[in-house]
Structures are given as C-alpha cells and as structure tokens.
N, C-alpha and C positions, 0 to 999 in steps of 0.2 A: 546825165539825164537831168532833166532841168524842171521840176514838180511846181505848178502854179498855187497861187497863195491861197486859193480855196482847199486845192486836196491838201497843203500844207499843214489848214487848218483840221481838217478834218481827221489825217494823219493823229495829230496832237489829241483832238477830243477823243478819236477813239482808243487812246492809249489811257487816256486819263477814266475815259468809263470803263477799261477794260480792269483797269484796278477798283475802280468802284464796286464795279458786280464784284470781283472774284474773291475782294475781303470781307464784302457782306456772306457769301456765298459760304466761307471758309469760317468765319463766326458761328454760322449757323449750323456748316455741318461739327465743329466742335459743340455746339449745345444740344445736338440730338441723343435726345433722351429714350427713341423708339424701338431701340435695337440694330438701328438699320447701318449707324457706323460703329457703336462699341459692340459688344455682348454683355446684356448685362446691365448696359450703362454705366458701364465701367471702362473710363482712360487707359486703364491702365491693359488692354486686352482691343484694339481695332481689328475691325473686319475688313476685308477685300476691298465692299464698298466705301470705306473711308480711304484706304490705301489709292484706289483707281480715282476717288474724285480730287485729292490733296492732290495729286499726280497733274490731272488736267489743269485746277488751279494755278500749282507752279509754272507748268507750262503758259498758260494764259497768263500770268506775270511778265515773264518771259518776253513771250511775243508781244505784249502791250508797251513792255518800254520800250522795246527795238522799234515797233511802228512809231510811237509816241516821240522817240529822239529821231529818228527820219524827219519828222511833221517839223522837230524844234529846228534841226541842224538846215531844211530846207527855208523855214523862215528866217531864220539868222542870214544865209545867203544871197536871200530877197532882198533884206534890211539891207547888207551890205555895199546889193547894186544899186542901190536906192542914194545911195550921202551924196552931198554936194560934188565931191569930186568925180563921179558916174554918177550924172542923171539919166532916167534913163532917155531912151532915145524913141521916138513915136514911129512908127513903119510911114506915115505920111512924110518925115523932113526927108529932103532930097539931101544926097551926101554932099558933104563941101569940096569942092573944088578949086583949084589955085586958078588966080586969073592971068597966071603970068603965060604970055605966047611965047 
C-alpha cells in the first residue's frame, strides 16, 4: 500500500503531537497535588487513577511512534521514487515504444 505525501505527513505530525500531549499530560499528572493520583500527596502510595492514566499514556506513546514511523518510512519511499534515476512518471506521457517494424 502506497500512502500519499499528505497523509505521510500527517501520519508524522500526529505522532509527534501524540508525544507532545501525552508528556505534558504525564508531567502534570506527576505534579498532582489533589488527591486524585497519590493519597496524600504522597509518591510514594498511587491511586487506580494514576495507574489507569500512566497506562493510556504509555499506550499513546506507543501508538504515536508506530503512526509517527509509518508517516517517516512512507516519506522516506516517496523521496526515494523521487532521485534522478526514477523520476517519476506523469499518467499523461504516452508509454515508449520501439519504432522498429
């Protein structure tokens, strides 16, 4: 399957935002002070809810780079067909033909 340079790219951004959110995400729920991920406020004792959100996070890691290298390894293929020796070829040039009878 053959992914065009648009979703290529998009592939890519959304891996790369996918680690954006999820280390902001993961920052913040380490600084929560509210109860809601330690008890206490205390590191040293997490809740469910810190457990099931670390969990998604990792996951969304995960998935972010696997999309994110999809996006790279389909532009890297593009670039590829792209070098002087495969240029590529326009669906308008008529194929070449030998003129020999």
């Amino acid at each position: 399957m053959k992914l065009s340079r648009p979703v290529s790219w998009f592939l890519v951004a959304f891996g790369a935002w996918s680690w954006i959110v999820w280390t902001t995400f993961v920052k913040n729920l380490w600084k929560d002070s509210s109860g809601l991920a330690f008890h206490h406020g205390d590191h040293s004792s997490p809740t469910a809810y810190f457990w099931i959100h670390l969990t998604l996070a990792v996951v969304s890691f995960l998935l972010g780079t696997v999309i994110g290298l999809l996006g790279v390894r389909s532009l890297r293929t593009l670039r590829r067909e792209r070098t002087p020796e495969n240029p590529p070829r326009t669906p308008a040039e008529p194929p070449v033909r030998s003129s020999a009878n």
